[in-house]
BANUPA-540338 format. One line per field, with one value per residue (C-alpha): residue in one letter; x, y, z. Coordinates in steps of 0.2 Angstrom, whole numbers. Each point is the difference from the previous one (the first is absolute). Layout:
<sites>
type = c(A ...) .
u = c(X ...) .
v = c(Y ...) .
w = c(Z ...) .
</sites>
This chain:
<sites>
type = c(X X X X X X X X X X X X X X X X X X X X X X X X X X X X X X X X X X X X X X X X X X X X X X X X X X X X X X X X X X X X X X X X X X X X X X X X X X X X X X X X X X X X X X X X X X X X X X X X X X X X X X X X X X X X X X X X X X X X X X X X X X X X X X X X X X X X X X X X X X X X X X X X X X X X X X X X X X X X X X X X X X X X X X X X X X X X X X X X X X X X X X X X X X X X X X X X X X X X X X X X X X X X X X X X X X X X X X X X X X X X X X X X X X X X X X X X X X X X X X X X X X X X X X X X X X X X X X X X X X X X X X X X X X X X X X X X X X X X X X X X X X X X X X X X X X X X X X X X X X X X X X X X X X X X X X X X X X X X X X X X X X X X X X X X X X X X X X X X X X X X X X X X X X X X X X X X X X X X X X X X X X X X X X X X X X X X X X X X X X X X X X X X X X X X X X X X X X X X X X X X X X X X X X X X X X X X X X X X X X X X X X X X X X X X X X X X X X X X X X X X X X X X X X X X X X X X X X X X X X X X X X X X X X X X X X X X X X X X X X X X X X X X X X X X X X X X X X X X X X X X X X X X X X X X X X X X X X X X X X X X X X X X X X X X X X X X X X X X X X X X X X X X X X X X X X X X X X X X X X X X X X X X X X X X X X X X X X X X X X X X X X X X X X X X X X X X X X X X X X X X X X X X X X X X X X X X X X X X X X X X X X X X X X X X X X X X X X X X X X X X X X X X X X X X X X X X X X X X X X X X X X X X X X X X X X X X X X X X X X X X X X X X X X X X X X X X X X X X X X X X X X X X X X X X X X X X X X X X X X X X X X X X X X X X X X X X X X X X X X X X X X X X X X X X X X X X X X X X X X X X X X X X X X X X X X X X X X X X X X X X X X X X X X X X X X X X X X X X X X X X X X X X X X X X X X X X X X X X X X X X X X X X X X X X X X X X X X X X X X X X X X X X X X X X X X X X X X X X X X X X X X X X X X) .
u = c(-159 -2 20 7 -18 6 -13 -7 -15 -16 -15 -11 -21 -10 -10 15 6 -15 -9 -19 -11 -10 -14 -18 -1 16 4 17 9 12 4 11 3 12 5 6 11 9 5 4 11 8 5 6 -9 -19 -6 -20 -4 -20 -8 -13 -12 8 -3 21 -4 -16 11 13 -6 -11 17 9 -13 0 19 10 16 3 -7 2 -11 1 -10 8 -11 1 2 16 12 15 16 -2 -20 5 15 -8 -16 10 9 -18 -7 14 -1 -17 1 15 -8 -18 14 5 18 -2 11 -7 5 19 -4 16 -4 7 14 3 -7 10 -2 -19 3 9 -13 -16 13 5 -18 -7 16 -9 -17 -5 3 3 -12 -11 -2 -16 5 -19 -2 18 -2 -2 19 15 8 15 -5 -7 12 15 -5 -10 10 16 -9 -8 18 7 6 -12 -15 -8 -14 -8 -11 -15 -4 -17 -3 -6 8 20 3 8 13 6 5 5 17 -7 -14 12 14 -15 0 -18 -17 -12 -18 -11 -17 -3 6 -12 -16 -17 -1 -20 3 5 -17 -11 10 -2 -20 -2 -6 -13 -19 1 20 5 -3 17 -10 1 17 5 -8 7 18 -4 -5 13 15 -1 5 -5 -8 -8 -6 -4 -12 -6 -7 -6 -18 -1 -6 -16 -6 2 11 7 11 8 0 17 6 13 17 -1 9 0 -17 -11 9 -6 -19 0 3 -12 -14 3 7 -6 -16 -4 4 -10 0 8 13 1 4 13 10 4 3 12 7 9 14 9 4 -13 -6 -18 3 8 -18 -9 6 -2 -15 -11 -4 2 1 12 8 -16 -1 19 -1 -17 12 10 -13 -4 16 1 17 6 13 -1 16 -1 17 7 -10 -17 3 -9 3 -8 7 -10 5 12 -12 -17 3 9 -16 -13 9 -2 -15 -6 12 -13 -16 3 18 -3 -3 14 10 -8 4 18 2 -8 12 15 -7 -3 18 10 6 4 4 6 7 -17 -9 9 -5 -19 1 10 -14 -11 5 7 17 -3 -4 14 13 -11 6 14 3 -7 11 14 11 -8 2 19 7 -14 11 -12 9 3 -21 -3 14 -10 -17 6 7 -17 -8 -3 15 -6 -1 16 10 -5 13 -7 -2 16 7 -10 7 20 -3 -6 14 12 -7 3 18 0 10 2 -17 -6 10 -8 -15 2 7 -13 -13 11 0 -17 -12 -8 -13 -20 -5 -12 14 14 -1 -2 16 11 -7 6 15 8 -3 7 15 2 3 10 11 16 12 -6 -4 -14 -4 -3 -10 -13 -1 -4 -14 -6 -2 -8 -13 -4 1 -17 -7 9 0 -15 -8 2 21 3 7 12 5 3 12 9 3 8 9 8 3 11 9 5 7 -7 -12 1 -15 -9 2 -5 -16 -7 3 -8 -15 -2 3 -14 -13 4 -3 -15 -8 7 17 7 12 5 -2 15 7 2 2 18 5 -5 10 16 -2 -3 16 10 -6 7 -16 5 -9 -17 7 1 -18 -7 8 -8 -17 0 -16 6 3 -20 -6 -2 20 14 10 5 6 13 11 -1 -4 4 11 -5 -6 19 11 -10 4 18 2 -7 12 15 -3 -2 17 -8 11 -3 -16 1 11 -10 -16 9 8 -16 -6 17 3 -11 10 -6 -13 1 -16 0 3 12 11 -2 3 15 7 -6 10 15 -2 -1 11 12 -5 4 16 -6 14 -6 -16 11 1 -19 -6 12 -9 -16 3 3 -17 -7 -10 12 -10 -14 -17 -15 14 11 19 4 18 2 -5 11 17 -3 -3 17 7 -5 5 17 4 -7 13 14 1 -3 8 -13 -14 4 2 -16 -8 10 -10 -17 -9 -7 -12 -15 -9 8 1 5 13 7 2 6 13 4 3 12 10 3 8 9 8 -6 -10 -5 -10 -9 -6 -5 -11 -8 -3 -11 -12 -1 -19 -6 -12 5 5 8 11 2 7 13 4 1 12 11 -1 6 14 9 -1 7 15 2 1 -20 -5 -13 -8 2 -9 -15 -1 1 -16 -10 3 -4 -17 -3 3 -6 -22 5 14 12 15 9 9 9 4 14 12 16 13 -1 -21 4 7 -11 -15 10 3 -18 -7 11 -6 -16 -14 -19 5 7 -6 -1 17 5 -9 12 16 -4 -4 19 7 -9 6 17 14 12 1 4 19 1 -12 -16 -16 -16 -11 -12 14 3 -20 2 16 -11 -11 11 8 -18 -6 -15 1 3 -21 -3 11 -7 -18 9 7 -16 13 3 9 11 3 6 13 6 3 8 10 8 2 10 13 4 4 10 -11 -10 -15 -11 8 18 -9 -8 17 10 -3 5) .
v = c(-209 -16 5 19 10 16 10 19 1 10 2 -16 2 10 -14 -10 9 5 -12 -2 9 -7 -12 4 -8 -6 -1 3 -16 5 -16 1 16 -3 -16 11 12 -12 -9 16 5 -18 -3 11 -12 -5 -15 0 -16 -9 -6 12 7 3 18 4 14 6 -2 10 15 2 -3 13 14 -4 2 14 -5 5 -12 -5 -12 -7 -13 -12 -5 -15 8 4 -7 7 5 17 0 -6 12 19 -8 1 15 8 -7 9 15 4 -4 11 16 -4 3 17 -8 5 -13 -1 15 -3 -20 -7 -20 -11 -9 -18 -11 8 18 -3 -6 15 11 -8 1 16 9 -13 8 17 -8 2 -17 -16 -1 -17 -5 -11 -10 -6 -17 0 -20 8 6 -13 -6 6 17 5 -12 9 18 -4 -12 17 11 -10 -6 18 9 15 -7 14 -12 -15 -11 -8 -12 -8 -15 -16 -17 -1 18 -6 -13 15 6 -15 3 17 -8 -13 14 10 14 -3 -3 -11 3 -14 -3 -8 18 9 -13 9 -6 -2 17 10 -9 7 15 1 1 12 13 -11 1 -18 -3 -17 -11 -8 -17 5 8 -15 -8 9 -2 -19 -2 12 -1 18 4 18 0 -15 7 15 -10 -8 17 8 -3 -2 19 -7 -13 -8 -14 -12 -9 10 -18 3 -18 -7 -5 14 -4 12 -7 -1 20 5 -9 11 13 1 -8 8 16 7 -10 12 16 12 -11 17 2 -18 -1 18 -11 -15 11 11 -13 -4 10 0 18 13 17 8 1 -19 -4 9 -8 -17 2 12 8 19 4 -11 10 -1 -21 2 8 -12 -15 7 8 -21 -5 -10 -1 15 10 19 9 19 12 14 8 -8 -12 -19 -16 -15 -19 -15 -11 -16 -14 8 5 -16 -8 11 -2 -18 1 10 -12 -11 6 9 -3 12 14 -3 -2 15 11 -4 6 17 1 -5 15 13 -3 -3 19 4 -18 -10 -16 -3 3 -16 -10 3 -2 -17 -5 3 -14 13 0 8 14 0 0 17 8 -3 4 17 5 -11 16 10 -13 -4 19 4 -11 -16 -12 -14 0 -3 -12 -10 3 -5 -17 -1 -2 -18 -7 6 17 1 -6 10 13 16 -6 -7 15 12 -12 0 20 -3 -11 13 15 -13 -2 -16 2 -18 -5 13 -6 -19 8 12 -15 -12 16 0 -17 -4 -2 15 9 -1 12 7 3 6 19 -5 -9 13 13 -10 -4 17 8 -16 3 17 -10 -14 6 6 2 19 -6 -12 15 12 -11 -4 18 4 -13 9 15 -4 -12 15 14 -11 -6 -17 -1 -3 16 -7 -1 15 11 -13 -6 19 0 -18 8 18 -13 -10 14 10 -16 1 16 2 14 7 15 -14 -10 18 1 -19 2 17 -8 -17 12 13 -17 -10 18 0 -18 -2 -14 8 -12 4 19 -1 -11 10 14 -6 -7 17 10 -11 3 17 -1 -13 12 17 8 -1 15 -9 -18 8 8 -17 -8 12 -2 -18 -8 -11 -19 -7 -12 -15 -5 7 -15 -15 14 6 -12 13 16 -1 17 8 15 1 -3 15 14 -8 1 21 3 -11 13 17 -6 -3 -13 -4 -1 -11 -12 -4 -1 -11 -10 -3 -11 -7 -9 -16 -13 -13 11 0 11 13 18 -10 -4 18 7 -11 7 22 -5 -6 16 12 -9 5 16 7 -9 -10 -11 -10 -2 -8 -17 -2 8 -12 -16 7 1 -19 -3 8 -12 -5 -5 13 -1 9 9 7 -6 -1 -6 16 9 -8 1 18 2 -10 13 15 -9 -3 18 6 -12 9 -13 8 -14 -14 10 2 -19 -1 11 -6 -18 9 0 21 -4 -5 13 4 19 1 -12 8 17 -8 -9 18 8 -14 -1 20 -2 -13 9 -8 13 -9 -15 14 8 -16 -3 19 -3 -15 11 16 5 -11 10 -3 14 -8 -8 15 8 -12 -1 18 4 -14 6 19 -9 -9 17 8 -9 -3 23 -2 14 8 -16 -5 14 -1 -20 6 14 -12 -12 12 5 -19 -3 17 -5 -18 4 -12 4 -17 1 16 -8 -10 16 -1 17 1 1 13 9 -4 6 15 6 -5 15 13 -7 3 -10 -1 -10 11 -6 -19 3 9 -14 -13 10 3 -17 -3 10 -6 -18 3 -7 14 16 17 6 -9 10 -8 6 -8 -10 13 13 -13 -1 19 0 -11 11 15 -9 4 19 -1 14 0 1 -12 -12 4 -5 -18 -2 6 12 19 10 4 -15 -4 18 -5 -20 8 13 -16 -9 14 1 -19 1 17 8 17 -6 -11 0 -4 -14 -9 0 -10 -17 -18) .
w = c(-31 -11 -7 3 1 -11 -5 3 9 0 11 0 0 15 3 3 13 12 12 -5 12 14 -6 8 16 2 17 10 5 16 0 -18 4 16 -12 -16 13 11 -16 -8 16 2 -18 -13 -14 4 -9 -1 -9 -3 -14 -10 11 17 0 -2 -10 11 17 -6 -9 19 9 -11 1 18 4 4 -10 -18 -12 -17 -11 -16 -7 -13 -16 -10 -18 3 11 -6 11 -5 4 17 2 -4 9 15 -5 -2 17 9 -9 3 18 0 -7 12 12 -8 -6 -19 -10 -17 -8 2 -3 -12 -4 12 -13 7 16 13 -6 2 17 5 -8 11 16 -3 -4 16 12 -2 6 17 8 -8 -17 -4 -14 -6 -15 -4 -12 3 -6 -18 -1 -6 18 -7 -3 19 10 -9 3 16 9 0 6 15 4 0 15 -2 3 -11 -7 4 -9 0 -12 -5 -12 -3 -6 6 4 16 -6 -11 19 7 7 6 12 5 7 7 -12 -6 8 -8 0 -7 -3 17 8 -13 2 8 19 6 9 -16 -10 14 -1 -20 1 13 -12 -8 4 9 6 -1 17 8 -4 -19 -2 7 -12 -15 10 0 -20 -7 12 2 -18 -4 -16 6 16 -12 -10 14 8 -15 1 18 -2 -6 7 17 -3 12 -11 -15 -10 -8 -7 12 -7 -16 -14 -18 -8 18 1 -15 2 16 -8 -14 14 13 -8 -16 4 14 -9 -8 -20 -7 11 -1 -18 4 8 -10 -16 11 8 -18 7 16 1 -8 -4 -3 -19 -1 13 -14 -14 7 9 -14 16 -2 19 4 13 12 -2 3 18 2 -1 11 14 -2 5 -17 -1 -6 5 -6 -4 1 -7 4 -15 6 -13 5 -3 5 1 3 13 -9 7 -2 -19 -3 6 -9 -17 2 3 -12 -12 6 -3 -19 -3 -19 11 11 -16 -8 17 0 -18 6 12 -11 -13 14 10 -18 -2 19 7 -17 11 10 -15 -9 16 -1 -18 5 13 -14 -10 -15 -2 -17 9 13 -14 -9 18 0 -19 3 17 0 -5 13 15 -6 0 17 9 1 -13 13 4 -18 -4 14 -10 -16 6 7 -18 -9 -7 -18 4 12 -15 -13 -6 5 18 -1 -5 15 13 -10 5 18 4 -8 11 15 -4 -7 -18 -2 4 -10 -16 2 0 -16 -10 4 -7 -17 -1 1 -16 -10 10 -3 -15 14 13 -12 -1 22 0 -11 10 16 -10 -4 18 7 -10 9 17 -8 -15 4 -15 -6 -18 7 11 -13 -11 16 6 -20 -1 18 -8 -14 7 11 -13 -6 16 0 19 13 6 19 -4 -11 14 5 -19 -3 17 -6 -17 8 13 -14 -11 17 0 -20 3 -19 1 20 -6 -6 18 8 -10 1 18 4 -11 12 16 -5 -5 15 10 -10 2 19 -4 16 -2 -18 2 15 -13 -16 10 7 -16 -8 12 -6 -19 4 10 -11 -14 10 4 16 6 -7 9 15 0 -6 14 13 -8 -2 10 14 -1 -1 12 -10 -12 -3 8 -11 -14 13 -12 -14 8 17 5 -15 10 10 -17 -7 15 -2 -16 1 12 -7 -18 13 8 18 0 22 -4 -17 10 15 -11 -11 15 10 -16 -5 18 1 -5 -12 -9 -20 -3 -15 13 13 -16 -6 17 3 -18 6 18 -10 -11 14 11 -14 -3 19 -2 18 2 15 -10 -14 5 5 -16 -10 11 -3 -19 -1 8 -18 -10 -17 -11 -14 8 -6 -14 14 -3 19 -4 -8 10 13 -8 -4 19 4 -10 9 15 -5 -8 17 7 -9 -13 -17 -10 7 -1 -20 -2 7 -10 -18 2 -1 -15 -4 -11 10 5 17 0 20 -4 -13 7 14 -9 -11 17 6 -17 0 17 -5 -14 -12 -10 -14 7 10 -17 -8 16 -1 -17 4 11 -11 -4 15 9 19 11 9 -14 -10 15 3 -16 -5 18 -7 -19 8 10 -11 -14 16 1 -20 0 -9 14 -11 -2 17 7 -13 6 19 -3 -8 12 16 -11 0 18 8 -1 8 12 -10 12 -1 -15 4 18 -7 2 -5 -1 -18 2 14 -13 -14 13 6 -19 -3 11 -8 -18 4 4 2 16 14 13 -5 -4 14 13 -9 1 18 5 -8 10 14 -2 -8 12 -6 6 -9 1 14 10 12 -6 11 -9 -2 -7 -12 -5 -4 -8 -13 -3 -2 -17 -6 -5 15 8 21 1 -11 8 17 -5 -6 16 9 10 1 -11 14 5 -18 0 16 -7 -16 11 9 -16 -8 15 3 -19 -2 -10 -1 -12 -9 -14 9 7 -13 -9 13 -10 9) .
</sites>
């Protein structure tokens, strides 16, 4: 969409998504109504195209209450036009159309990833629908022609005929469809088709105290060609008086619009409701509080439904909640903004700015437009100074990057806008641009003494998003914490600074408890303040430290807790955290050896081809790993593919090519080449601070034989405080004194590696079981240990898997599982109660284990070694 669309969606705003109710005295037009449904049945792709004021939207939301099919709306905004806005708008459309239907889909929604996987996801959740489902795309004109035609334009063209659309607009929507109505696989209704015949005037003042006569509807027809809001005007003080001619100017253009909308408008309402609606009319879309606030009326709410009841132009939106929201009609508050332009252009000004201070900390990017209108720039760029963080990590970086070119040239270039948009870009995907951007910001002269302490404050989170090496890293996350150890940040951003700081310091690897903690801090205040977007946010990067750091038990809760995706963001930051949620339950069960399970996580986010986002490459590198460790030979090849497709280069301090070639390693000692996988590990450099890595590469080195490269790699990770390390390393410390006779020590290594392991299920370390472990295990449980069962599970689930069978004899699998836990000292009971069978069904498996191997007993048993 406008390139590859890749980005992870959430749900878009209510009032996006629902048709505006009925306004007072509309009445039912048959005639559009048989119109919208032979369209819809003849063409999977309805076109409805007029200028402003045609009533698209009116005829519409009437035809769609009015039908029996499933229907979905979304109307499209003009703050922010993105792909991704457009894309989670339809995905939230559909979705709330599915579960009105009773087909729940949001509590198991995973973020279409790509173009085609969104399309599959709306006709997959529209196959489940009763009947085909329409979908209105309102103000569809406000999306790039790219973006709709390449995700529209599919769908219409597919064989399942799960959705049609309908799509209403103004300007050149149609020639976005041109090939489409010329095959005959889109209908076209224009503003001829939507026009008011004489009929339909008469029938539009039936309610009023004297109806218009034939003779003036035809009349009204004659001056205004039938255009609704005209014919609208027209009519509305027909109710008082007995008019005969409704005196609209013939041939309307913008200025006679807007003189008959003050004269014959505002001029005949009450003067306080008059005055109501030019301040409110300062927004298109409005609240109570925003009416309050703009107005100085305290009961706005009762002036709101007044306009309404009126038929002024106002369309009321009602959610699921009993929320309401209001939007002014385009053409009417276009018309009464000039107008009051006009007659006191300092109030208008003055109103604007309201606006832009009441919309600034909930709607930042419509706020900088009134500020804008308002002839203060100055203004515009404080906005955007004080939530520029906030709208770049909330998924609205290409909105604001739009706003800040927006600003004079003076202001655009300065180094702290500069520097906001070098980090918009970068979230977009665009390194290179990004990089211009920052170098024009360096380049550019000292700041203003009274924009400095601004600009270094913009300067050093900036550095979070666009630093790379680690040093210049580390240097930026330490001037983040100590501007906000003393306040240094605004109080509109601390929630999301405090969440960039714990996202950098995860990807330093530096100080992981220190991650956990910055993290935990920004999800409990973005809980707190209502950052919905920030709170899912923090809450799945904080489950990856937590898992990353072996809490793993904690990740998991934190993961289950996590509030859902919010309905306004989480899109454009897909780059940096899209999957993060998927990489974190694969990396759980990849360290509790549930390797099936770790490898179809893992695969699901490896696949898409092309992708180079932070958790595809790290997925791509777990897939490799486990890949490896199940010693899936058809899974080789694929895994090895996928492992080229790994970004080579250090972003954001994560050496990637590292990574890799540590990965290419484990793939070839899985593929029985021991002397390759060594090569690959002697070019890496163990000093950085890469503690999976380097056990990984102790492990490897011990079964290569080469004992002491493995003990100059343990030695690199002693005292480092995660489990999951420590384990590994301890089980490969006891191995290698194992075969070297150091038995004592071996066993003392192996305990305090199962105390380790035992509180987070750390299982894959011991899963790399060879005969001598066998042994070392077996010997273990007579040593003695605080471990039995723990140890007993593993030796049972050795010889579970193990190829080889006992003195030649065919134990089952389950026989197998028992004879594991026999090496231990649990009793018959207390085996039982692991296996969740009888006792007597464990005598009776021990019975038939003691004859296929020749013995009398347990203890004759246990001694039969491989």
């Amino acid at each position: 969409m406008g390139g590859e669309l890749r980005r992870h969606w959430s749900y878009a705003p209510w009032f996006l998504v629902e048709p505006p109710d009925p306004s007072p005295g509309t009445r039912p037009r048959p005639r559009l109504q048989t119109l919208f449904d032979a369209a819809v049945t003849h063409s999977p792709i309805t076109l409805v195209v007029a200028p402003p004021g045609f009533g698209k939207t009116t005829a519409l939301a009437a035809w769609a209450r009015a039908g029996t099919q499933p229907t979905a709306w979304l109307s499209l905004s003009r703050h922010d036009r993105g792909p991704e806005s457009f894309a989670a708008g339809l995905v939230t459309a559909l979705h709330r159309t599915a579960e009105r239907h009773g087909l729940p889909v949001r509590g198991r929604f995973i973020a279409p990833n790509g173009r085609q996987a969104l399309i599959t996801h709306l006709e997959r959740v529209a196959s489940g629908l009763p009947g085909p489902v329409v979908v209105i795309v309102d103000d569809a004109h406000l999306a790039e022609a790219d973006d709709l035609v390449e995700v529209i334009r599919p769908m219409a063209e597919s064989a399942s005929g799960s959705i049609r659309f309908v799509l209403a607009g103004t300007g050149k929507l149609d020639t976005w469809f041109n090939r489409q109505l010329v095959g005959g696989a889109a209908t076209l209704v224009t503003s001829q088709d939507l026009a008011l015949t004489t009929v339909e005037i008469v029938e539009a003042t039936s309610d009023f105290d004297a109806p218009a006569s034939a003779e003036v509807a035809a009349s009204v027809h004659r001056e205004t060609g039938g255009w609704p809001v005209a014919v609208r005007l027209a009519l509305l003080n027909l109710d008082d008086r007995a008019a005969t001619n409704p005196a609209l100017p013939a041939n309307i253009s913008d200025d006679l619009l807007t003189g008959y909308v003050t004269d014959t408008v505002l001029n005949h309402l009450p003067p306080e409701l008059a005055e109501f609606v030019l301040a409110t009319t300062t927004c298109d879309r409005i609240d109570a509080d925003l009416a309050t606030a703009l107005s100085g009326h305290r009961h706005s709410a009762p002036l709101l439904e007044e306009c309404v009841r009126r038929g002024l132009f106002l369309d009321r939106y009602v959610g699921a909640d009993g929320s309401t929201a209001y939007r002014w009609h385009d053409v009417f508050a276009q018309r009464c903004r000039v107008a009051l332009q006009r007659l006191d252009a300092a109030s208008a000004a003055r109103l604007d700015l309201v606006a832009a201070d009441w919309l600034a900390p909930r709607f930042p990017i419509e706020a900088t437009v009134h500020a804008m209108r308002a002839g203060a720039p100055g203004r515009a760029v404080d906005i955007i100074r004080e939530h520029w963080l906030r709208l770049v990590i909330e998924s609205h970086a290409s909105a604001l990057n739009a706003r800040c070119l927006a600003l004079p040239t003076n202001l655009a270039d300065t180094p702290e806008i500069l520097l906001i948009r070098a980090c918009c870009v970068d979230v977009l995907g665009d390194s290179a641009g990004s990089a211009l951007l920052l170098a024009r910001a360096r380049s550019t002269g000292p700041a203003h003494p009274a924009v400095a302490a601004h600009l270094e404050s913009t300067r050093a989170l900036a550095d979070l998003f666009l630093a790379h090496r680690p040093a210049d890293l580390e240097a930026a996350a330490d001037r983040v914490r100590a501007a906000l150890d003393i306040g240094g940040t605004a109080h509109h951003s601390h929630a999301h600074a405090v969440f960039l700081l714990g996202w950098t310091e995860l990807r330093l690897r530096r100080d992981t408890p220190a991650a956990v903690r910055f993290l935990a801090a920004a999800r409990n205040e973005a809980r707190a303040a209502g950052h919905r977007v920030l709170a899912h946010r923090a809450a799945s990067n904080l489950a990856f430290a937590l898992a990353f750091g072996g809490e793993f038990l904690q990740a998991e809760l934190t993961l289950d807790q996590a509030p859902p995706a919010a309905a306004d963001g989480d899109t454009e930051w897909f780059q940096y955290d899209g999957g993060i949620e998927l990489v974190t339950r694969g990396f759980i069960h990849y360290w509790h050896d549930e390797l099936a399970a770790a490898q179809a996580t893992f695969r699901t986010l490896s696949m898409p081809a092309g992708e180079h986002t932070a958790y595809t490459s790290l997925a791509r590198i777990f897939y490799a790993l486990t890949v490896a460790a199940a010693h899936d030979a058809g899974a080789l090849d694929e895994a090895a593919h996928l492992l080229t497709e790994v970004v080579d280069a250090e972003v954001h301090g994560v050496p990637w090519q590292t990574f890799r070639t540590a990965t290419a390693a484990a793939l070839a000692a899985a593929g029985g080449d021991i002397e390759l996988a060594c090569k690959r590990l002697d070019s890496l450099d163990f000093s950085r601070s890469l503690p999976m890595v380097t056990v990984l590469a102790a492990e490897m080195y011990r079964r290569a034989g080469r004992l002491d490269d493995a003990a100059r790699c343990l030695k690199r990770i002693v005292g480092l405080p995660t489990s999951y390390v420590k384990v590994s390393g301890l089980v490969t410390a006891a191995q290698i004194g194992w075969s070297q006779g150091a038995h004592q020590r071996a066993h003392r290594q192996l305990e305090r590696a199962l105390d380790i392991a035992e509180p987070q299920r750390i299982i894959r370390p011991f899963g790399r079981m060879d005969a001598p472990f066998r042994t070392l295990l077996t010997e273990h449980a007579a040593w003695g240990t605080r471990h039995e069962q723990l140890l007993a599970t593993l030796l049972a689930r050795a010889e579970s898997a193990a190829d080889r069978q006992p003195l030649g004899s065919s134990l089952t699998r389950r026989e197998r599982e028992i004879l594991g836990f026999l090496y231990t000292r649990m009793t018959a009971a207390e085996i039982a109660a692991e296996l969740f069978v009888s006792v007597n069904t464990v005598r009776t498996h021990q019975r038939s284990i003691y004859r296929k191997l020749g013995v009398t007993n347990r203890r004759e048993a246990v001694q039969l070694r491989p």
